[in-house]
C-alpha positions, 0 to 999 in steps of 0.5 A: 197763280191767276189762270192763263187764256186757254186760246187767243181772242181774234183782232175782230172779236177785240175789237169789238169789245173795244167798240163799246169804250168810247168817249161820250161828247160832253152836254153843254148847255146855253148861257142865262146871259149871253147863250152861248155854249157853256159846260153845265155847273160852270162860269161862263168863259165869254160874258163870266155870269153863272146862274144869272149873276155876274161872278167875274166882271170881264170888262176888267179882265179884256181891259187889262189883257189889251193894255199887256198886247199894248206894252208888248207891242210898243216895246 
């Protein structure tokens, strides 16, 4: 059987074990293309270039999002 706490730990002494668990804000680094703020190693979400080169043409993707806005609006 695992020993048991002889005494109970105060609400200060925890919390100040828990201080030290926090979350650290994530790096984020500018875009080649467009400089916006992108997460490292990621395509960018505004201009879909990753390292210089263009991996997902967005002009496709914004066309088609506004041609559903579009459908959904006249119906």
């Amino acid at each position: 059987m695992p020993q048991e706490p002889k005494k109970r730990h105060s609400r200060a002494r925890q919390g100040k074990r828990r201080a030290a668990i926090r979350l650290s804000v994530r790096e984020t680094v500018l875009c080649s293309n467009c400089g916006t703020p992108v997460l490292p190693h990621t395509i960018c979400r505004n201009c879909g270039f990753y390292k210089g080169k263009e991996v997902i043409n967005m002009t496709k993707r914004r066309d088609k999002k506004e041609k559903i806005k579009s459908e959904e609006n006249t119906a």
